[in-house]
Rosetta silent file (secondary structure, phi, psi, omega in degrees, C-alpha in Angstrom):
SEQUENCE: XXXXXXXXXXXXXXXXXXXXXXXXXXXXXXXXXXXXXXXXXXXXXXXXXXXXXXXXXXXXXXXXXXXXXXXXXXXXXXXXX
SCORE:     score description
SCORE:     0.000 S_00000001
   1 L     0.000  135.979 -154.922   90.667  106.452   65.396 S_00000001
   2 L  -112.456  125.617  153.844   92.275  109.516   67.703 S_00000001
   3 L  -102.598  154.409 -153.056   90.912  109.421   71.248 S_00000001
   4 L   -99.692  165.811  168.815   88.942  112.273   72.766 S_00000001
   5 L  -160.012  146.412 -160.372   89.181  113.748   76.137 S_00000001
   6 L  -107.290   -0.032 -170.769   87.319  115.854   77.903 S_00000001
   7 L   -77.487  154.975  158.671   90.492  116.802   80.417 S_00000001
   8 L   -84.941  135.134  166.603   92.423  120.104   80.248 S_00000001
   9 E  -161.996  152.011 -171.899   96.085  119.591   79.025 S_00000001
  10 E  -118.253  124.093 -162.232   99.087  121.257   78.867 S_00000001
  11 E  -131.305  155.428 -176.027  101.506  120.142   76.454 S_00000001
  12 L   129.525 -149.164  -32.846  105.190  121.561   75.652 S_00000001
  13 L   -79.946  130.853 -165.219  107.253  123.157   75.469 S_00000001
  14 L   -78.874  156.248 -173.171  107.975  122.652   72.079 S_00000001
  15 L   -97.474  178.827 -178.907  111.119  123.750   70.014 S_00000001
  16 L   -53.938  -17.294  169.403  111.527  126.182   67.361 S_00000001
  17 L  -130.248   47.749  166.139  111.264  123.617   64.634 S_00000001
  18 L   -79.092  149.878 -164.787  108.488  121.595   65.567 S_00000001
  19 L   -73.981  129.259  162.743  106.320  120.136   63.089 S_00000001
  20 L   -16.972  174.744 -163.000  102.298  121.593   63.132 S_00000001
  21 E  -137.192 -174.049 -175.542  100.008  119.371   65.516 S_00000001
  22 E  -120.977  124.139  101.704   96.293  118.096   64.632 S_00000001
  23 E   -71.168   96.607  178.989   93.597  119.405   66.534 S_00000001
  24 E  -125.326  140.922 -138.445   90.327  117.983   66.936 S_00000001
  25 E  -119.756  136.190  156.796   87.626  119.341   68.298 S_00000001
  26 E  -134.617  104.896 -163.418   83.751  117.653   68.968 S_00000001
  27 L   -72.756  -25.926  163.353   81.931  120.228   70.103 S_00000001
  28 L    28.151   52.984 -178.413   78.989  118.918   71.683 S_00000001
  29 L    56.128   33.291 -166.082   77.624  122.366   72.461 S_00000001
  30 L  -153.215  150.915 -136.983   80.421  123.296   74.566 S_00000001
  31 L  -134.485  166.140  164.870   84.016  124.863   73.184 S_00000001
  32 E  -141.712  117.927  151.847   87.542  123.964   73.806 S_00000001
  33 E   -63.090  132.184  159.535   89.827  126.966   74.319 S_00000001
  34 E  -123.248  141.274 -136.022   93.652  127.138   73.168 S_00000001
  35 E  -122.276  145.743  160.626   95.752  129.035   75.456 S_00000001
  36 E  -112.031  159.944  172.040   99.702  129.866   74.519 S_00000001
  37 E   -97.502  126.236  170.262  102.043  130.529   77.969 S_00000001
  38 E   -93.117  -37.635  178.696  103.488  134.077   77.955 S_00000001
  39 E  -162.282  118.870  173.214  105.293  134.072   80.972 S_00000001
  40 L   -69.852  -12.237 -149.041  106.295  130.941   82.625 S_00000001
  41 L  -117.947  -42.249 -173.151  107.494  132.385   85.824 S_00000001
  42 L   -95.784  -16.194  155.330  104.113  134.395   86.470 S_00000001
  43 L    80.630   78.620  168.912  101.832  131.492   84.657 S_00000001
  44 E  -124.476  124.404  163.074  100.271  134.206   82.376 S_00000001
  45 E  -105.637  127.652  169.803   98.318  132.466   79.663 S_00000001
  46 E   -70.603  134.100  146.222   96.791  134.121   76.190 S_00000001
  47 E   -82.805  173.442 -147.128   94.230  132.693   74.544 S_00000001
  48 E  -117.465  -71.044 -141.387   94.718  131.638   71.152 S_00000001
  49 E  -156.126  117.631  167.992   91.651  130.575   69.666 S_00000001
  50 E  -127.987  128.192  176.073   88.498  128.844   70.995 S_00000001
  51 E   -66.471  132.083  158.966   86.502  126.298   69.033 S_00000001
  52 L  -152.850   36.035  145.216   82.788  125.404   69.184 S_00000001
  53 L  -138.260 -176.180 -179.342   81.896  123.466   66.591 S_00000001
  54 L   -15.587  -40.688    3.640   83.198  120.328   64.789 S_00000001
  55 L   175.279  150.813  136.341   86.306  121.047   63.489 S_00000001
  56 L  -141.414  168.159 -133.231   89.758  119.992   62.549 S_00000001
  57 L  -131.445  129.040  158.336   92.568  122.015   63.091 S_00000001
  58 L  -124.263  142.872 -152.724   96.357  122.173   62.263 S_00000001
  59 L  -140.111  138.989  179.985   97.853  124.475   64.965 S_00000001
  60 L   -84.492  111.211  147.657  101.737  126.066   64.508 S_00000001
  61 L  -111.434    1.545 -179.351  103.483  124.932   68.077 S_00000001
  62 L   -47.497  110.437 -177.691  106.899  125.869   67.213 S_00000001
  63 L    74.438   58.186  170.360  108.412  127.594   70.043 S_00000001
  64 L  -178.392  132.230 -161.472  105.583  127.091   72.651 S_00000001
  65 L   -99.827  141.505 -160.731  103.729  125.789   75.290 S_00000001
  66 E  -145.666  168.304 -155.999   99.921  125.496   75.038 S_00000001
  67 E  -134.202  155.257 -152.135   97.082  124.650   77.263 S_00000001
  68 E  -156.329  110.360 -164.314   93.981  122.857   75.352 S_00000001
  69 E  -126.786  118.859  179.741   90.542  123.455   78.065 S_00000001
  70 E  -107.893  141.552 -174.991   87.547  121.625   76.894 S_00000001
  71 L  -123.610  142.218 -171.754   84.315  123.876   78.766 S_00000001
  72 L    76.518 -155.367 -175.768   81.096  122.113   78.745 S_00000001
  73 L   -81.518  -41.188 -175.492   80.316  118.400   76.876 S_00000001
  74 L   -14.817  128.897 -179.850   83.112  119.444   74.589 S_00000001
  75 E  -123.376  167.615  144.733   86.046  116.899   73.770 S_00000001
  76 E  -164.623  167.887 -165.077   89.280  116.768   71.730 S_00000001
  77 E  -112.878  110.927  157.268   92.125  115.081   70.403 S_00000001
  78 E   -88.692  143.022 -143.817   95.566  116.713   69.952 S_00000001
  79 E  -157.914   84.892 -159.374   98.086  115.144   67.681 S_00000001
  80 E   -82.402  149.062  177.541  101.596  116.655   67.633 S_00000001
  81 L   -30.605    0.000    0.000  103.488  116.475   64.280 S_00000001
């Protein structure tokens, strides 16, 4: 069993041939946004994607650093390849 967290994390940066990750999301009425970095020197983040229900996930991290924000009761587990 994959433990949940309700924390914001930032995980990378990953190379160019990293393997797909696991995301999972328990939504518990509340979403968890994923964020890519755009520009490390000015800390400009995109969003990706944002989740609000149940979900699993397999998310492409190859060449990138990404920021995982649970808003609300929302939890989730990331799981890199």
């Amino acid at each position: 069993m994959t433990q949940l967290t309700d924390t914001q994390m930032i995980l990378g940066p990953y190379a160019y041939y990293a393997k797909p990750a696991t995301l999972i999301v328990q939504a518990n009425g509340g979403t968890v946004t994923l964020e890519v970095l755009a520009d490390k020197s000015a800390d400009i983040w995109i969003v990706d994607q944002s989740f609000d229900a149940d979900s699993v996930h397999k998310v492409d991290v190859s060449n990138s650093t990404i920021r995982l924000t649970p808003i609300g009761a929302a939890k989730f587990s990331f799981v890199a390849g």
